[in-house]
C-alpha positions in Angstrom: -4.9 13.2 -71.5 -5.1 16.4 -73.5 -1.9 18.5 -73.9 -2.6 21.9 -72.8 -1.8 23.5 -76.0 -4.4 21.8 -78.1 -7.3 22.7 -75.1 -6.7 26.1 -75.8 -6.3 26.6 -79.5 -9.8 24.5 -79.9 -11.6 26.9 -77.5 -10.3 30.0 -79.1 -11.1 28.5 -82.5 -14.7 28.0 -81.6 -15.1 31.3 -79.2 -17.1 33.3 -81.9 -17.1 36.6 -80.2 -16.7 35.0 -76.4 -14.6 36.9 -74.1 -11.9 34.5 -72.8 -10.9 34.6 -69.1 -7.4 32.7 -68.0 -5.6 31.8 -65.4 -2.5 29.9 -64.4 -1.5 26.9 -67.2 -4.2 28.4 -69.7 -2.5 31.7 -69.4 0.8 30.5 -69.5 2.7 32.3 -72.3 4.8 29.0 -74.1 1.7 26.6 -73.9 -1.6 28.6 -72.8 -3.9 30.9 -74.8 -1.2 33.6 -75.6 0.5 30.8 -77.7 -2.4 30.5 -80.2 -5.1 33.4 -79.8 -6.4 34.9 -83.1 -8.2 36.9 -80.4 -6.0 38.6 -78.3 -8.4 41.9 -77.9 -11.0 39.8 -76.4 -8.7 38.0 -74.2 -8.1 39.0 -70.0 -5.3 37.7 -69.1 -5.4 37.0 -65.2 -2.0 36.8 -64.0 -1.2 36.6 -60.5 -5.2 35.7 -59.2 -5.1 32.0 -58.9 -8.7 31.3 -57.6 -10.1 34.7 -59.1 -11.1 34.1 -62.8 -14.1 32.9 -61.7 -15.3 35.1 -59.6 -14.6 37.8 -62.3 -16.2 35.9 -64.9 -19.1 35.8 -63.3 -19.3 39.1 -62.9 -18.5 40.0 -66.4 -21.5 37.5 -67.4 -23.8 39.1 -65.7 -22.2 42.6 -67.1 -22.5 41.6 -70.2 -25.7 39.1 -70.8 -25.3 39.3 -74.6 -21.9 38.0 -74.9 -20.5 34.5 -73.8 -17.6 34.7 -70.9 -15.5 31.7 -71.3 -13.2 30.9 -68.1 -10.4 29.2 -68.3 -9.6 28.2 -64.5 -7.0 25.6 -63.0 -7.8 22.9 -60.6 -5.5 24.5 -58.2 -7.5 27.7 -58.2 -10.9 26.2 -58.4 -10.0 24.6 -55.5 -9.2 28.2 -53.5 -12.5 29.5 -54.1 -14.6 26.5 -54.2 -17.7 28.6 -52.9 -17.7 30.5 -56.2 -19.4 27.1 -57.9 -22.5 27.7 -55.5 -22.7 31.5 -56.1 -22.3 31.2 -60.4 -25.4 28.1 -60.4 -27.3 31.3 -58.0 -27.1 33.7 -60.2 -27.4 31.2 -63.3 -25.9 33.5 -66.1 -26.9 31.8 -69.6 -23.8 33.0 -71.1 -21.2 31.6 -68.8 -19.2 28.9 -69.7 -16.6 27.7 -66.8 -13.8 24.9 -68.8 -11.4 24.1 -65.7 -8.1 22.4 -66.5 -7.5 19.6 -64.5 -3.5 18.1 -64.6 -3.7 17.0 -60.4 -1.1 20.0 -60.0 0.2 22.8 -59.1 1.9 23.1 -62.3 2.7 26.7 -61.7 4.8 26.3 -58.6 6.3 23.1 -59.3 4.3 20.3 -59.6 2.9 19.3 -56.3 0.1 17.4 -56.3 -3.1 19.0 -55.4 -5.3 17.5 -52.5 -8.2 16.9 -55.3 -5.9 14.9 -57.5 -7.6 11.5 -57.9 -9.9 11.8 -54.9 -12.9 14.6 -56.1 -14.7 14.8 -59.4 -14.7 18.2 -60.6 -17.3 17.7 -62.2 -19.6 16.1 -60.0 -19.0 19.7 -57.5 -20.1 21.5 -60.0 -23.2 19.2 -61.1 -23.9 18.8 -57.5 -23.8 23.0 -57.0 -26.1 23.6 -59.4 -24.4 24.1 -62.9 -27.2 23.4 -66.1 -24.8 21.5 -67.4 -21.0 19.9 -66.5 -19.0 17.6 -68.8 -15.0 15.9 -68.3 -12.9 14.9 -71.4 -9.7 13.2 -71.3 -9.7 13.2 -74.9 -8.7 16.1 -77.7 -11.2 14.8 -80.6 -14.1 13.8 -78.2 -13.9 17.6 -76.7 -13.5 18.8 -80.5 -16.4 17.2 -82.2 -18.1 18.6 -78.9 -17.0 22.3 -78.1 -19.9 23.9 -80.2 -22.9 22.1 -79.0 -21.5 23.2 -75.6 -21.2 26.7 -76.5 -24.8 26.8 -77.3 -25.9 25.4 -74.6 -27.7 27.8 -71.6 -25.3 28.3 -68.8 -24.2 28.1 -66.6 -22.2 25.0 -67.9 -19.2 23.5 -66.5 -16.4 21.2 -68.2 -13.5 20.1 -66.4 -11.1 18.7 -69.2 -7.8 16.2 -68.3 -4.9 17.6 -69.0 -1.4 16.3 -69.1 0.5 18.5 -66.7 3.2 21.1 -68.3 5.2 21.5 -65.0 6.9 25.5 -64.8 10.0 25.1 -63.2 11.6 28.5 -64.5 11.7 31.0 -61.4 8.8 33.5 -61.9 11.2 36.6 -62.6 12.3 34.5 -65.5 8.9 33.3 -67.2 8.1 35.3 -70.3 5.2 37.9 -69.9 2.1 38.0 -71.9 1.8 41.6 -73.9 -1.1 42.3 -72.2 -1.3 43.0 -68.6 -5.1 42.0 -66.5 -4.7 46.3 -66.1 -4.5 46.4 -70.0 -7.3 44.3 -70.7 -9.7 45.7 -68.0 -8.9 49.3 -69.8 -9.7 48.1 -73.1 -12.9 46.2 -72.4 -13.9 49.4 -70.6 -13.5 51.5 -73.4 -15.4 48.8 -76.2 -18.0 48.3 -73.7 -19.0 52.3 -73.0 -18.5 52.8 -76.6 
């Protein structure tokens, strides 16, 4: 299994100028991209839209052809909008890059175990939707030595990556905030891209 931490800081260190998208465990602020970004202007942040960050990614691909749109999605919210798999391998933007985070949880809420966990291969959704490529790594130097082939490859491409699950027990009033707010973020990529 990978630990969540390590998932993150490899993607951001091999991002180039990729917009990162995150949601639920690879947003979290203790153990998610906040904890290690060197990037934080091109990060969004999507708190509070478990199933979304696809969708939005997508959309922000096809916005902006010229720059790779990284999502980082959870199992748990893959599995709320599984349609969006069909609709991304439809449109077929070359710069989208969909990583999902797979710990067979919903680590957010408390660690219930999805309905996926151990029965459906992520990967095989996405391969049998359409994706140009897919990929699953249980393993932090196998996904290292292979992040930046990945990223060069045409997209769509999809990677589902094993994570050991980092359970959030703390009630949400409690957790620790990211600085920047989805609002933030969608203000600030408004104003580089019009510039």
């Amino acid at each position: 299994m990978i630990n969540n931490t390590d998932a993150v800081r490899i993607l951001d260190e091999h991002r180039a100028d990729g917009l990162i998208l995150t949601t639920m465990n690879a947003g979290n602020v203790r153990f998610g991209m906040p904890s290690v970004t060197q990037h934080e202007e091109s990060d969004f942040p999507m708190g509070g839209c478990m199933g979304k960050a696809s969708s939005l990614g997508l959309g922000l691909a096809l916005a902006q052809p010229r720059r790779k749109v990284i999502v980082l999605d959870g199992d748990g919210s893959l599995l709320m909008n599984l349609g969006t798999l069909v609709t991304i391998s439809n449109k077929a933007p070359e710069n989208f890059y969909h990583f999902v985070f797979d710990n067979g949880v919903y680590a957010v809420t408390g660690g219930q175990p999805t309905p996926a966990d151990g029965t459906s291969s992520y990967r095989g959704l996405a391969e049998e939707a359409g994706y140009l490529a897919t990929y699953e790594f249980d393993d932090t130097e196998e996904l290292a030595m292979n992040i930046d082939s990945i990223l060069q490859q045409k997209g769509p491409v999809f990677v589902c990556l094993k994570v050991a699950p980092e359970i959030e027990n703390t009630p949400v009033q409690f957790r620790p905030r990211p600085r920047r707010s989805s609002q933030m973020a969608i203000q600030e990529l408004r104003q580089r891209f019009t510039s």
